[in-house]
Biopython code that builds the backbone (N, CA, C, O; Angstrom):
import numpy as np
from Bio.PDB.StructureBuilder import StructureBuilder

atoms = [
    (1, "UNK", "N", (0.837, -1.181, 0.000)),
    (1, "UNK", "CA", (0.000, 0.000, 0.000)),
    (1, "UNK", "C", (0.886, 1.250, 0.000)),
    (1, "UNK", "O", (1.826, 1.424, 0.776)),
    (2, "UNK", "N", (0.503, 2.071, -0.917)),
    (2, "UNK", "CA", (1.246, 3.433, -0.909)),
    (2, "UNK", "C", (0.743, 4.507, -0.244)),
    (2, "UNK", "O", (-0.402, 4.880, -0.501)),
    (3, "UNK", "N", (1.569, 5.204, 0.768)),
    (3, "UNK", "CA", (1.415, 5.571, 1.563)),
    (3, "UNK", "C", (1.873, 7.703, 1.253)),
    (3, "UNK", "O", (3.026, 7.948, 0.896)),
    (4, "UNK", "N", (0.886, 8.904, 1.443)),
    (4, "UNK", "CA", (1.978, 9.824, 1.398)),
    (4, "UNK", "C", (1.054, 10.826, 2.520)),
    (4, "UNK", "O", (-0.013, 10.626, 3.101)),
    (5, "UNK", "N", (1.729, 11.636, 2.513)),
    (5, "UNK", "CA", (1.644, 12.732, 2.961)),
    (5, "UNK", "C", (1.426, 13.880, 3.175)),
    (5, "UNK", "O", (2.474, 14.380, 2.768)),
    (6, "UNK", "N", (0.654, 14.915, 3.621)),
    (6, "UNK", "CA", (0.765, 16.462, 3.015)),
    (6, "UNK", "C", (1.832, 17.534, 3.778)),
    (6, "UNK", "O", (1.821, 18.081, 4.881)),
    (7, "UNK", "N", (2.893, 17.555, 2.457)),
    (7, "UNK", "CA", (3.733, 18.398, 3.729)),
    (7, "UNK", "C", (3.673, 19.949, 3.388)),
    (7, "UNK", "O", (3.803, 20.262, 2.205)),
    (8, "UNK", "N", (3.489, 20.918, 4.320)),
    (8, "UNK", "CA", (3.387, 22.180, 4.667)),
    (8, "UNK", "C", (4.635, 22.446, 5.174)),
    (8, "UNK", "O", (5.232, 21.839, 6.062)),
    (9, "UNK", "N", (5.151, 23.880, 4.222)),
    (9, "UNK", "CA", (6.296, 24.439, 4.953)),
    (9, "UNK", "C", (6.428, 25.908, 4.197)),
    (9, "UNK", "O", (6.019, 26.237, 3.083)),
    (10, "UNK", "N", (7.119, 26.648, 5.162)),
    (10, "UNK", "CA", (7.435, 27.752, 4.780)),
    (10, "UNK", "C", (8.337, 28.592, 4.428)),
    (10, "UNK", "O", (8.604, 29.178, 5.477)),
    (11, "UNK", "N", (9.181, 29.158, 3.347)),
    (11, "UNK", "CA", (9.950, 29.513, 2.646)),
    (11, "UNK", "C", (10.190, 30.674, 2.349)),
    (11, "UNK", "O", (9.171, 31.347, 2.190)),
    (12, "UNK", "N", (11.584, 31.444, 2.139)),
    (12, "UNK", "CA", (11.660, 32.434, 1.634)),
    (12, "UNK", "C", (12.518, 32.450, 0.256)),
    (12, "UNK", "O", (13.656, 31.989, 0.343)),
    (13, "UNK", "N", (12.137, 32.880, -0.866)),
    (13, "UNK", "CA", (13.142, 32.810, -2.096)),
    (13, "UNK", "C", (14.433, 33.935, -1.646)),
    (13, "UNK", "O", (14.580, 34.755, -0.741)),
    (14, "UNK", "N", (15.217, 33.485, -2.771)),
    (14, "UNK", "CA", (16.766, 34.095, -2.509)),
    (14, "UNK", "C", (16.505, 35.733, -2.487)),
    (14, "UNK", "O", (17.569, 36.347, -2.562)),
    (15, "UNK", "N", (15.760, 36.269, -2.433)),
    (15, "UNK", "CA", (15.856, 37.647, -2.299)),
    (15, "UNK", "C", (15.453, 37.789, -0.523)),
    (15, "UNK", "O", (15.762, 38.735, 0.201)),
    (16, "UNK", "N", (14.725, 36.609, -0.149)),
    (16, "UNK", "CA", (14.442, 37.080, 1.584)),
    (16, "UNK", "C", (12.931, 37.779, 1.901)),
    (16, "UNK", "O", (12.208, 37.638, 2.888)),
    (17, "UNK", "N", (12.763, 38.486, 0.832)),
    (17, "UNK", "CA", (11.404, 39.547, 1.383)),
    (17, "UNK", "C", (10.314, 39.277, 1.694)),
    (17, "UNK", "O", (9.607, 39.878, 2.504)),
    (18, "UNK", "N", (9.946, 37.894, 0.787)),
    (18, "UNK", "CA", (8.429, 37.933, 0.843)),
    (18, "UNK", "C", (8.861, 35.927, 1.660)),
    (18, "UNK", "O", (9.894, 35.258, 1.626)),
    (19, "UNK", "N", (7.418, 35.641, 2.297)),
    (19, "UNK", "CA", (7.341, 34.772, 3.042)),
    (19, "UNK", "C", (6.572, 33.978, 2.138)),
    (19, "UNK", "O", (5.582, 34.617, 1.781)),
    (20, "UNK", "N", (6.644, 32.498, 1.469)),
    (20, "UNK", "CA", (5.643, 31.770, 1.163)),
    (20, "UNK", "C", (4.839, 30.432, 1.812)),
    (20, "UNK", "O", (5.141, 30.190, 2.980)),
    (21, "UNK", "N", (4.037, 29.709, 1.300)),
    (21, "UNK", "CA", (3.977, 28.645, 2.374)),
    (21, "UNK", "C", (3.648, 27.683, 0.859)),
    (21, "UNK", "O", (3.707, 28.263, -0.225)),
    (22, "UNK", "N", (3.311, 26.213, 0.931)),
    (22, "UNK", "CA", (3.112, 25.786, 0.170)),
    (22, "UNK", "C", (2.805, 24.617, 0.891)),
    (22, "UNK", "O", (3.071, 24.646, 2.092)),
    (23, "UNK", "N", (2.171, 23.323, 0.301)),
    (23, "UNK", "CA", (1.106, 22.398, 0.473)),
    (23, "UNK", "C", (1.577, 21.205, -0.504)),
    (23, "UNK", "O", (1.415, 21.440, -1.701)),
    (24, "UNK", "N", (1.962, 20.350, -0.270)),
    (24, "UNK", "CA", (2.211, 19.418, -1.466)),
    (24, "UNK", "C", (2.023, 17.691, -1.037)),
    (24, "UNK", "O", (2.368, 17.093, -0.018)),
    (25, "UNK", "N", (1.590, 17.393, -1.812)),
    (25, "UNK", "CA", (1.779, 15.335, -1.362)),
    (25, "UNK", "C", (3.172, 15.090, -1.379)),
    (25, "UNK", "O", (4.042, 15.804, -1.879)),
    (26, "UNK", "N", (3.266, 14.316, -0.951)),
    (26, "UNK", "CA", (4.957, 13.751, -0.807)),
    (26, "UNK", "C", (4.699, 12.295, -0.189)),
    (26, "UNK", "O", (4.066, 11.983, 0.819)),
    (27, "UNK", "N", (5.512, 11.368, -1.276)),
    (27, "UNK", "CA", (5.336, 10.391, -0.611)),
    (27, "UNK", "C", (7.153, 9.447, -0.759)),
    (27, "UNK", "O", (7.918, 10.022, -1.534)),
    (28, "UNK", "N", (7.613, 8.407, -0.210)),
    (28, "UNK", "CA", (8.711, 7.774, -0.388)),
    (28, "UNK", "C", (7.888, 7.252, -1.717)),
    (28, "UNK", "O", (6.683, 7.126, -1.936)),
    (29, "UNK", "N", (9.344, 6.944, -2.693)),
    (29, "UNK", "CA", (9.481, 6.033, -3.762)),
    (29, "UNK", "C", (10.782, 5.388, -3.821)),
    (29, "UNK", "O", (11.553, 5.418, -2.862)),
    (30, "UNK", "N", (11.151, 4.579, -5.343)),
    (30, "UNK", "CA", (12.207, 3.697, -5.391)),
    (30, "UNK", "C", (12.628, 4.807, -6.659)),
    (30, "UNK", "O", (11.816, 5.460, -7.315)),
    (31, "UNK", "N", (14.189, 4.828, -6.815)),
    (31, "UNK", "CA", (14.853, 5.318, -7.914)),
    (31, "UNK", "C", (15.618, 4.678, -7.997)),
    (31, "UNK", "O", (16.046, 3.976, -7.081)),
    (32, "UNK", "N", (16.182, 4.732, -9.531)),
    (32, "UNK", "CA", (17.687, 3.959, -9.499)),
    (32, "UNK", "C", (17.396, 2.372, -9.235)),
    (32, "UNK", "O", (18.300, 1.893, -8.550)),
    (33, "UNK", "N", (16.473, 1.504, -9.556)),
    (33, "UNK", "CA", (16.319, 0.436, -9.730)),
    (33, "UNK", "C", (16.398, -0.189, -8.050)),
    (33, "UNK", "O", (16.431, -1.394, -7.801)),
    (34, "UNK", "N", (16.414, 0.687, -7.206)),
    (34, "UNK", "CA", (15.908, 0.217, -5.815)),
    (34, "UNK", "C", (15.120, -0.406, -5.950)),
    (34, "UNK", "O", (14.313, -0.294, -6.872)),
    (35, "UNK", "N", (15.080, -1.750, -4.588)),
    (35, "UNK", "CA", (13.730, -2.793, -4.417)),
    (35, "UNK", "C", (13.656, -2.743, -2.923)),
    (35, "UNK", "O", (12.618, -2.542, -2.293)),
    (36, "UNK", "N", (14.532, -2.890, -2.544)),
    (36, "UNK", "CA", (14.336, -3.017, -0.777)),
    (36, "UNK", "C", (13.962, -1.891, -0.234)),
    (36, "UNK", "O", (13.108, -2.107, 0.626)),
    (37, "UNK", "N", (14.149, -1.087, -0.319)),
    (37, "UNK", "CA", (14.139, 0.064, 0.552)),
    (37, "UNK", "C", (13.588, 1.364, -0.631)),
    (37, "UNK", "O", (13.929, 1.328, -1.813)),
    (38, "UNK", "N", (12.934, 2.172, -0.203)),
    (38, "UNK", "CA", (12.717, 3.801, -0.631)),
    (38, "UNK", "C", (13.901, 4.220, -0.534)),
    (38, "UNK", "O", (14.635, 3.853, 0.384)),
    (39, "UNK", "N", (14.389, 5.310, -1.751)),
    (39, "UNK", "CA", (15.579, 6.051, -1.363)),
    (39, "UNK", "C", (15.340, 7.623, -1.860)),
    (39, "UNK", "O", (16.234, 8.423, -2.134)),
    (40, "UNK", "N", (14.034, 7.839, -1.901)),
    (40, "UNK", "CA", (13.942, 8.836, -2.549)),
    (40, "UNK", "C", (12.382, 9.556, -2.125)),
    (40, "UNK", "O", (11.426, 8.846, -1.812)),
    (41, "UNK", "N", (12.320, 10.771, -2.162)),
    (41, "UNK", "CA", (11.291, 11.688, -1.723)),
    (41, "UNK", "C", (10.440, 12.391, -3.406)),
    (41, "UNK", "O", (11.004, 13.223, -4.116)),
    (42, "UNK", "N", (8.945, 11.757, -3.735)),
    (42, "UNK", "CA", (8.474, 12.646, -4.365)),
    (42, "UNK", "C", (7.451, 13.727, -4.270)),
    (42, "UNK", "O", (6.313, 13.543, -3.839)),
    (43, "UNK", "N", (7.891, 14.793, -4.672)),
    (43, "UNK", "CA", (6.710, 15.711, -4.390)),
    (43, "UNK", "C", (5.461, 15.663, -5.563)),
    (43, "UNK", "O", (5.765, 15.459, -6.738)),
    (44, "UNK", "N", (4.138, 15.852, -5.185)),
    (44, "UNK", "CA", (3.081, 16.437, -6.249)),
    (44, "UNK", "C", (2.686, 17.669, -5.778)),
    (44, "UNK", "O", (2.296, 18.015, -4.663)),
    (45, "UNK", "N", (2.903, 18.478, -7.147)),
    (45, "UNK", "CA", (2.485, 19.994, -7.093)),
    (45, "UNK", "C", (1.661, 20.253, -7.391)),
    (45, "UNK", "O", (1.387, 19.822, -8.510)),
    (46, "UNK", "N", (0.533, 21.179, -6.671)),
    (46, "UNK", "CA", (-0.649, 22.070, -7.318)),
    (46, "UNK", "C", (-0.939, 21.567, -8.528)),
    (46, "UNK", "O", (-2.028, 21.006, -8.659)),
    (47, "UNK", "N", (0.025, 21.666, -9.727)),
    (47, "UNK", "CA", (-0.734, 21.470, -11.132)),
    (47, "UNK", "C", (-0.467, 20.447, -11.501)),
    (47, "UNK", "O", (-0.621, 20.493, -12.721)),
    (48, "UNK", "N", (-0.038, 19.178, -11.128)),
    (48, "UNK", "CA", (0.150, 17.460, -11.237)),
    (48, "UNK", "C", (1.370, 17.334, -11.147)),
    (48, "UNK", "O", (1.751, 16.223, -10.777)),
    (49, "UNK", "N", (2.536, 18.493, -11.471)),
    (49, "UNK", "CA", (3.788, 17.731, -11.991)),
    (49, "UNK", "C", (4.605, 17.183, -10.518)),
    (49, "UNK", "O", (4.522, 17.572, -9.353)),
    (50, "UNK", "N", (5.315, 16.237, -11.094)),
    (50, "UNK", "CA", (6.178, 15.817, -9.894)),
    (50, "UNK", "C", (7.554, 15.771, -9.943)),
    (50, "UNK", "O", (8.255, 15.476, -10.911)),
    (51, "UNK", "N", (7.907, 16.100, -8.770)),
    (51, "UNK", "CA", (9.563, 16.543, -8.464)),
    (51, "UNK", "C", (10.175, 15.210, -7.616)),
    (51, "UNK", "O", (9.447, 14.776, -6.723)),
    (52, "UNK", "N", (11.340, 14.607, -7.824)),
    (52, "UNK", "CA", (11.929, 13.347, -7.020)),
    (52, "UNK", "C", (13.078, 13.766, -6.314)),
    (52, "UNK", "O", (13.987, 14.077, -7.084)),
    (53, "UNK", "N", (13.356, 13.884, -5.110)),
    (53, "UNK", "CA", (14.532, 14.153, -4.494)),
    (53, "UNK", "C", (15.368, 12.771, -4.112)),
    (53, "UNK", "O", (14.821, 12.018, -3.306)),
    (54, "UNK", "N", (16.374, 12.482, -4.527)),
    (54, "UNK", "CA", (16.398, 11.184, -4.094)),
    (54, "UNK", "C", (18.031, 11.093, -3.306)),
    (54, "UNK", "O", (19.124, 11.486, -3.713)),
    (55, "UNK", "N", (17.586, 10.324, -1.882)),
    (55, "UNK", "CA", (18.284, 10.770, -0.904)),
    (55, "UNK", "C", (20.043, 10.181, -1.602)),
    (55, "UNK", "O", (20.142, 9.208, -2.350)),
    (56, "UNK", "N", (21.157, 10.965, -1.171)),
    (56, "UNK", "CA", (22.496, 10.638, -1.003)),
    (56, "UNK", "C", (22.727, 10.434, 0.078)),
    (56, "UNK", "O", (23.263, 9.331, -0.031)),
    (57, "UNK", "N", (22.744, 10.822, 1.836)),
    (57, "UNK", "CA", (23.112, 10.477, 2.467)),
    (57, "UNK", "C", (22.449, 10.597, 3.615)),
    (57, "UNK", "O", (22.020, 11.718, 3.888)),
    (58, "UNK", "N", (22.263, 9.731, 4.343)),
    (58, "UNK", "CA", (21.443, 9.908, 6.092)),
    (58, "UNK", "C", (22.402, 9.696, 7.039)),
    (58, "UNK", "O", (23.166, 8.775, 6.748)),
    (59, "UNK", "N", (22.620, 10.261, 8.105)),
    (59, "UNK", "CA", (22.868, 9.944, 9.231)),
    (59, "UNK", "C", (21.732, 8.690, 10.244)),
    (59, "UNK", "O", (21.881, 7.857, 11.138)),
    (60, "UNK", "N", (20.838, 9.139, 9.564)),
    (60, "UNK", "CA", (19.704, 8.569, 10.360)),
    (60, "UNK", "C", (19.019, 9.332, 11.611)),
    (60, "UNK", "O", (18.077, 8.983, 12.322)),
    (61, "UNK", "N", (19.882, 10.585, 11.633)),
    (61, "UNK", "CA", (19.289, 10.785, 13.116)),
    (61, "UNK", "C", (19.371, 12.931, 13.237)),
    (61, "UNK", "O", (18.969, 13.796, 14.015)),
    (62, "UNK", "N", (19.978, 12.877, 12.214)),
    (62, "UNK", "CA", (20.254, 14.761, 12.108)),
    (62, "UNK", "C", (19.951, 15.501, 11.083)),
    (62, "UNK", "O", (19.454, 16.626, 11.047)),
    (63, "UNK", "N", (20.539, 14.253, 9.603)),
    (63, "UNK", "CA", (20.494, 15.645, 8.600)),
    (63, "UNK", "C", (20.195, 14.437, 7.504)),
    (63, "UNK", "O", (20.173, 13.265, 7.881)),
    (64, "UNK", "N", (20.024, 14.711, 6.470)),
    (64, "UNK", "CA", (19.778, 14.043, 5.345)),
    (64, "UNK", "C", (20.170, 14.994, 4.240)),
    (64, "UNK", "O", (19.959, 16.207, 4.238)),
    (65, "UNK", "N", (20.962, 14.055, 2.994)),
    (65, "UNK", "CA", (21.647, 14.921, 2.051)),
    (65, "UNK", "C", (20.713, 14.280, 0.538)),
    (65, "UNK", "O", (20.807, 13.138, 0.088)),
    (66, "UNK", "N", (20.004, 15.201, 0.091)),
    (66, "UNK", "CA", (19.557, 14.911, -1.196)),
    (66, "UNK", "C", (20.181, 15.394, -2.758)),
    (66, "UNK", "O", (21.005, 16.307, -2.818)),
    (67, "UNK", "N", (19.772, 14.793, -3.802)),
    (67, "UNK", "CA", (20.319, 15.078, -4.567)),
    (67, "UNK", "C", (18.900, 15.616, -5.166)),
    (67, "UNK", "O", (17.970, 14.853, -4.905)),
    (68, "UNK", "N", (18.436, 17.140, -6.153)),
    (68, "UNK", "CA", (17.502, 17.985, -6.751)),
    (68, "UNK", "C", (18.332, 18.297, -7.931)),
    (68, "UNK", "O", (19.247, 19.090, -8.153)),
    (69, "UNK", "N", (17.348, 16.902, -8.989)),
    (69, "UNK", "CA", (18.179, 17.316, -10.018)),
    (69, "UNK", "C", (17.591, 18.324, -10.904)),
    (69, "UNK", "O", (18.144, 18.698, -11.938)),
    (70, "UNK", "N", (16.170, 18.873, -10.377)),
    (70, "UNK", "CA", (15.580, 20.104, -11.275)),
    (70, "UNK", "C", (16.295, 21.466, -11.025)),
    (70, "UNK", "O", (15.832, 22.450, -11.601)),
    (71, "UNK", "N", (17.201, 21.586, -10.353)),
    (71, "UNK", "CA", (17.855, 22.932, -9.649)),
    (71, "UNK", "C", (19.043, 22.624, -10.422)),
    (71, "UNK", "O", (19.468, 21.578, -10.913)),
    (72, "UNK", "N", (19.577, 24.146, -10.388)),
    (72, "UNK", "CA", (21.171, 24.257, -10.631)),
    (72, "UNK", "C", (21.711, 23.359, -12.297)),
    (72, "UNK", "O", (22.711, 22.678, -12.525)),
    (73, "UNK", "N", (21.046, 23.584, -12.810)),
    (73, "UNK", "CA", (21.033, 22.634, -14.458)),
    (73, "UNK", "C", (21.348, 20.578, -13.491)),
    (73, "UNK", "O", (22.468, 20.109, -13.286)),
    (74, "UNK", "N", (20.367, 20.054, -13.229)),
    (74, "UNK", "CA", (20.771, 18.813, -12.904)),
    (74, "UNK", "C", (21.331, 18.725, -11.815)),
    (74, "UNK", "O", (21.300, 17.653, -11.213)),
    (75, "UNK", "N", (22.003, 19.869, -11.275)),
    (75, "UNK", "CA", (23.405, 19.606, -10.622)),
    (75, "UNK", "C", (22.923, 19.689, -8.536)),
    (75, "UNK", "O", (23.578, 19.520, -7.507)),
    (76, "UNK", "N", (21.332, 20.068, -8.875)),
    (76, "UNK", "CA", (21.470, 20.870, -7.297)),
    (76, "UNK", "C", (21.359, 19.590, -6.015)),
    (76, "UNK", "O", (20.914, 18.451, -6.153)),
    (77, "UNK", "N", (21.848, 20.146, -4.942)),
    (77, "UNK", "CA", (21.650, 19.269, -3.797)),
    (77, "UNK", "C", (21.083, 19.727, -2.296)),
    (77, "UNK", "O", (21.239, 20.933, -2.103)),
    (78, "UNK", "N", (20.723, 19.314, -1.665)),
    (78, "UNK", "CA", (19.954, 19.620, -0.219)),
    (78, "UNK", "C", (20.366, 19.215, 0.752)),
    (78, "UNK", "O", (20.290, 17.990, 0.845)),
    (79, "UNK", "N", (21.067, 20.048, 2.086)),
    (79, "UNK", "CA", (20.975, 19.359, 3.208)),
    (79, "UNK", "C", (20.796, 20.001, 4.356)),
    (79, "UNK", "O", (21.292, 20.990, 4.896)),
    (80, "UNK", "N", (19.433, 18.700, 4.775)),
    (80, "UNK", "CA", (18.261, 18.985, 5.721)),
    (80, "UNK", "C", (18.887, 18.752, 6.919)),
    (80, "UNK", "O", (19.893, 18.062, 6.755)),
    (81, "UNK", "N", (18.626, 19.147, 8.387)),
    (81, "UNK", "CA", (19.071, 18.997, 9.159)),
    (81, "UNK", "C", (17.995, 19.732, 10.241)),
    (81, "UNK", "O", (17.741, 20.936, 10.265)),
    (82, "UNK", "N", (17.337, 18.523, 11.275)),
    (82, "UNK", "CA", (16.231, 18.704, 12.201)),
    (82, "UNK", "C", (16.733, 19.779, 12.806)),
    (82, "UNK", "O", (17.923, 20.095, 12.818)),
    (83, "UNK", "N", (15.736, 20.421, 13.373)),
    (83, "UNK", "CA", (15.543, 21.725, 14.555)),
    (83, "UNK", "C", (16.773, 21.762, 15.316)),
    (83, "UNK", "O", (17.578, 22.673, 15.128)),
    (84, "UNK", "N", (17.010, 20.722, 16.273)),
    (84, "UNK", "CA", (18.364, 20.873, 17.237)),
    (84, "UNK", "C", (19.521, 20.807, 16.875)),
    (84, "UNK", "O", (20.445, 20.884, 17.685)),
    (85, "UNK", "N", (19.727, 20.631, 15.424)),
    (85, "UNK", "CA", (20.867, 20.498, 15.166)),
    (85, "UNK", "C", (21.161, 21.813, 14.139)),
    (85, "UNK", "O", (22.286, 22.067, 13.708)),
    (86, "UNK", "N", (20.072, 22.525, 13.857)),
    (86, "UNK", "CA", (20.603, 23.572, 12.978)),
    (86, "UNK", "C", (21.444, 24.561, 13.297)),
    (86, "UNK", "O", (21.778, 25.211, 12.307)),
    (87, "UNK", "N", (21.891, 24.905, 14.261)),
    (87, "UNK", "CA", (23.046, 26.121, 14.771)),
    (87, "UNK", "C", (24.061, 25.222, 15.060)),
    (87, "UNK", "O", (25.054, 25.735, 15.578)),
    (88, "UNK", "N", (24.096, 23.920, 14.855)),
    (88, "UNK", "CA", (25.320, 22.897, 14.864)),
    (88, "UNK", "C", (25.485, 21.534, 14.586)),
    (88, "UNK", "O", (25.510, 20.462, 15.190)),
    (89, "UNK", "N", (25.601, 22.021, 13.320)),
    (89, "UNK", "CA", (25.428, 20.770, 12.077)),
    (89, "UNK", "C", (26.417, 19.825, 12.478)),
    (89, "UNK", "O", (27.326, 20.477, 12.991)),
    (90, "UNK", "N", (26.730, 18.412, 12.499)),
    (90, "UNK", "CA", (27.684, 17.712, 13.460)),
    (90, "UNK", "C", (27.998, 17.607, 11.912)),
    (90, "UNK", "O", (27.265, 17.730, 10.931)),
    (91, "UNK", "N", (29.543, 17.297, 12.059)),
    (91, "UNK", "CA", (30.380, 17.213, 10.896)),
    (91, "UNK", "C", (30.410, 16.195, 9.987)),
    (91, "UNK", "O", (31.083, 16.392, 8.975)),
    (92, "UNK", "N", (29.656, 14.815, 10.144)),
    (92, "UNK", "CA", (29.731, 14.086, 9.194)),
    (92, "UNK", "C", (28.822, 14.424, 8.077)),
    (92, "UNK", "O", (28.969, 14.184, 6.879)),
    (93, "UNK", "N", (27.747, 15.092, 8.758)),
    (93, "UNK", "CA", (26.991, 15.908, 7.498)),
    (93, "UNK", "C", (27.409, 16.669, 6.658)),
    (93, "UNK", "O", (27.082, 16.585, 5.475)),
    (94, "UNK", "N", (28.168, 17.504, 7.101)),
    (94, "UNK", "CA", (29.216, 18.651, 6.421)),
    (94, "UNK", "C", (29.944, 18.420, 5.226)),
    (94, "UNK", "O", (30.008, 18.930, 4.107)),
    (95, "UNK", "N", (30.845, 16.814, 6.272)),
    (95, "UNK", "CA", (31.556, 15.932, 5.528)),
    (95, "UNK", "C", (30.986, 15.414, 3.813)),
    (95, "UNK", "O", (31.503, 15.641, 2.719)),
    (96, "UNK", "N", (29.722, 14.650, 4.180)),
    (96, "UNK", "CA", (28.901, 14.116, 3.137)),
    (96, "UNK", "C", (28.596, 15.444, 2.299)),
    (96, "UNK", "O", (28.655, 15.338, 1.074)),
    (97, "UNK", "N", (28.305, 16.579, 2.807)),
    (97, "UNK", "CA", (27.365, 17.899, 1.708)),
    (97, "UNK", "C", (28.864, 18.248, 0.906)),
    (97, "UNK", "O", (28.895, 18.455, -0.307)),
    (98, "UNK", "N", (29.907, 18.274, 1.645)),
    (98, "UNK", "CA", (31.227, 18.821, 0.751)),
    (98, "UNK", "C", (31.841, 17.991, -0.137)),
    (98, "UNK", "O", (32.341, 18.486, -1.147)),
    (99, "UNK", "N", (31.896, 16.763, 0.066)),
    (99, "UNK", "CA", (32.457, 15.147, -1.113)),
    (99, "UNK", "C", (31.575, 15.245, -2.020)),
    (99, "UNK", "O", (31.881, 15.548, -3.174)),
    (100, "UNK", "N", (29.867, 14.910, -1.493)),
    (100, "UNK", "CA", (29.224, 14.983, -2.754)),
    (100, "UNK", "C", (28.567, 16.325, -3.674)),
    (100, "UNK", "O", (28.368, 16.430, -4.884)),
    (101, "UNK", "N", (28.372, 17.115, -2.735)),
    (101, "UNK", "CA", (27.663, 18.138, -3.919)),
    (101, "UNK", "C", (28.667, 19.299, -4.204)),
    (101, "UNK", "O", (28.119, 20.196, -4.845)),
    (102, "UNK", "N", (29.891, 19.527, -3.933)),
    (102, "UNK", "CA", (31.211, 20.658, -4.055)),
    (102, "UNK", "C", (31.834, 19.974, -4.976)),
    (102, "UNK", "O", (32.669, 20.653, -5.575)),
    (103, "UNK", "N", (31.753, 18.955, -5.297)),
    (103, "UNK", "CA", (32.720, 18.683, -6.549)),
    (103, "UNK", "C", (31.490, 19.096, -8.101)),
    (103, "UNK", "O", (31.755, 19.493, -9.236)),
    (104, "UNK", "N", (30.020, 18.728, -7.354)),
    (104, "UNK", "CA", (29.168, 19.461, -8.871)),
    (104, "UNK", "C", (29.497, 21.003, -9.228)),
    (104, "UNK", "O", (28.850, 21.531, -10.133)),
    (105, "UNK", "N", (30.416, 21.684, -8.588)),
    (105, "UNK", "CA", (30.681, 22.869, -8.975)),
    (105, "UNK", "C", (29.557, 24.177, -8.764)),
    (105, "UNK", "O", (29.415, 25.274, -9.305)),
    (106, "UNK", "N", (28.888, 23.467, -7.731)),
    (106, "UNK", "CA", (27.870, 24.602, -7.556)),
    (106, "UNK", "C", (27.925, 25.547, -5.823)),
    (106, "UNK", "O", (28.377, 25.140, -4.753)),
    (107, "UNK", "N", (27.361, 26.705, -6.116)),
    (107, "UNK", "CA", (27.726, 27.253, -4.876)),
    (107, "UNK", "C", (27.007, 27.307, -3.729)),
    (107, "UNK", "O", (25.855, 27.736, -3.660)),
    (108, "UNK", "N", (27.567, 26.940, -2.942)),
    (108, "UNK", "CA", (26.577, 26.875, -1.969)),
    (108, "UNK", "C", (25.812, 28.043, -1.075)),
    (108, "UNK", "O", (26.207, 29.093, -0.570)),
    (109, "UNK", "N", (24.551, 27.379, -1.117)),
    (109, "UNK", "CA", (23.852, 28.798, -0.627)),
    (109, "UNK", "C", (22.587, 28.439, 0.611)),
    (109, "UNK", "O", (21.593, 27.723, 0.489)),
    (110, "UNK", "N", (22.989, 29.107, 1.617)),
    (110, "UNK", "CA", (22.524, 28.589, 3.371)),
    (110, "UNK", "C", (21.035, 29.054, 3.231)),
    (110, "UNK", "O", (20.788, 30.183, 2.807)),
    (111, "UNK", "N", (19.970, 28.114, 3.616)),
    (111, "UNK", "CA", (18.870, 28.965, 3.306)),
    (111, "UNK", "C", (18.226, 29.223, 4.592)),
    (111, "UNK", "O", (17.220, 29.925, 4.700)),
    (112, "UNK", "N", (18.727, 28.735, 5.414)),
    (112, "UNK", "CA", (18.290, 28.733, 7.041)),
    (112, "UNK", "C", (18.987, 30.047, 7.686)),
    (112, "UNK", "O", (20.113, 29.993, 8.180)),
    (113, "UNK", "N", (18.233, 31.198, 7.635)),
    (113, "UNK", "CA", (18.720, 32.261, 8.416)),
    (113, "UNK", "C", (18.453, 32.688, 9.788)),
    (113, "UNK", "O", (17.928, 33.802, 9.811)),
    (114, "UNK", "N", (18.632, 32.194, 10.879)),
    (114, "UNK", "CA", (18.220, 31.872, 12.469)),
    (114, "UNK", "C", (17.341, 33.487, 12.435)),
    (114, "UNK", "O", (16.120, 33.426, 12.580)),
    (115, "UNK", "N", (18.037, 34.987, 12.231)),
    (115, "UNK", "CA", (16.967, 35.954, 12.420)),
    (115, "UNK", "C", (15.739, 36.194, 11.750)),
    (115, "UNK", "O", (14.854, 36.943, 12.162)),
    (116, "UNK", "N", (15.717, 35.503, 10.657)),
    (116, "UNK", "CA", (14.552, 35.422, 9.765)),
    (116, "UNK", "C", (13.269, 34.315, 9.924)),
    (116, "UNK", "O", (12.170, 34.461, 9.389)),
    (117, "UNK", "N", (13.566, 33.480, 10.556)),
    (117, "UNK", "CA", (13.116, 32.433, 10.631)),
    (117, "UNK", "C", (12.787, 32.362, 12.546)),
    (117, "UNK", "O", (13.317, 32.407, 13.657)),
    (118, "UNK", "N", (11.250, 32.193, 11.657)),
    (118, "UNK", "CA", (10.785, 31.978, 13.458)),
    (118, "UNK", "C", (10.091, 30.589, 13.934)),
    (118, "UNK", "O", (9.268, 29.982, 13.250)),
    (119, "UNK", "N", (10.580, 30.155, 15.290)),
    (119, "UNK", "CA", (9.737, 28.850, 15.780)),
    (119, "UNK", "C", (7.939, 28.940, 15.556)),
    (119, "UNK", "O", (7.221, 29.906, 15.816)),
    (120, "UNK", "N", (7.557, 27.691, 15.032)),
    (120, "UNK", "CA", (6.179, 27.608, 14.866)),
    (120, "UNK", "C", (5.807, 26.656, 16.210)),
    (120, "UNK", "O", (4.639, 26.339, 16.438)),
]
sb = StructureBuilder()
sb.init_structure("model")
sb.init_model(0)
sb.init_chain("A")
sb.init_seg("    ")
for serial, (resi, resn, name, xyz) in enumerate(atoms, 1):
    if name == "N":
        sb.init_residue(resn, " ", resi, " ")
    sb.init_atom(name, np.array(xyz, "f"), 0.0, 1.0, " ", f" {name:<3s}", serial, name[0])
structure = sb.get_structure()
């Protein structure tokens, strides 16, 4: 049985100014010829289309490193990292975001700004 989700969250684009929120299904899938396990996050948007994030690396317990290949021409990547750990990302995450997504040649850009961003 397939199972998803509605996830709600709130965002600011790279300029900062304006606040958005957005609403989407999300459910685990298989990529890359996976069978055992989900390794990958898809979203459905407002107008049907769907986006696949499909995970590169977990700790299991802090941060999760995705690979977004609709960003950055193919190239973009994500890394998530729960509430308590965001003012101190433990380094194997760091580790994993700098091996895999710094050699795609893209720059990195922090989207978590602690004064901008308020507890819900």
């Amino acid at each position: 049985m397939e199972k998803s989700v509605t996830s709600v969250f709130t965002f600011r684009n790279s300029s900062g100014d304006q606040e958005y929120t957005v609403s989407e299904e999300v459910k685990a899938i298989f990529t890359y010829n996976y069978t055992n396990k989900t390794n990958a996050i898809q979203y459905t948007l407002k107008n049907g289309t769907t986006l696949n994030d499909t995970l590169i690396f977990s700790d299991g317990e802090t941060c999760d490193l995705f690979s977004v290949p609709y960003m950055n021409g193919g190239k973009g990547c994500e890394l998530w990292v729960n509430g308590k750990n965001v003012d101190n990302i433990p380094q194997c995450c760091l580790f994993a975001y700098k091996f895999f997504c710094n050699p795609r040649g893209i720059k990195n850009h922090w989207a978590y700004k602690k004064n901008v961003c308020k507890k819900s």
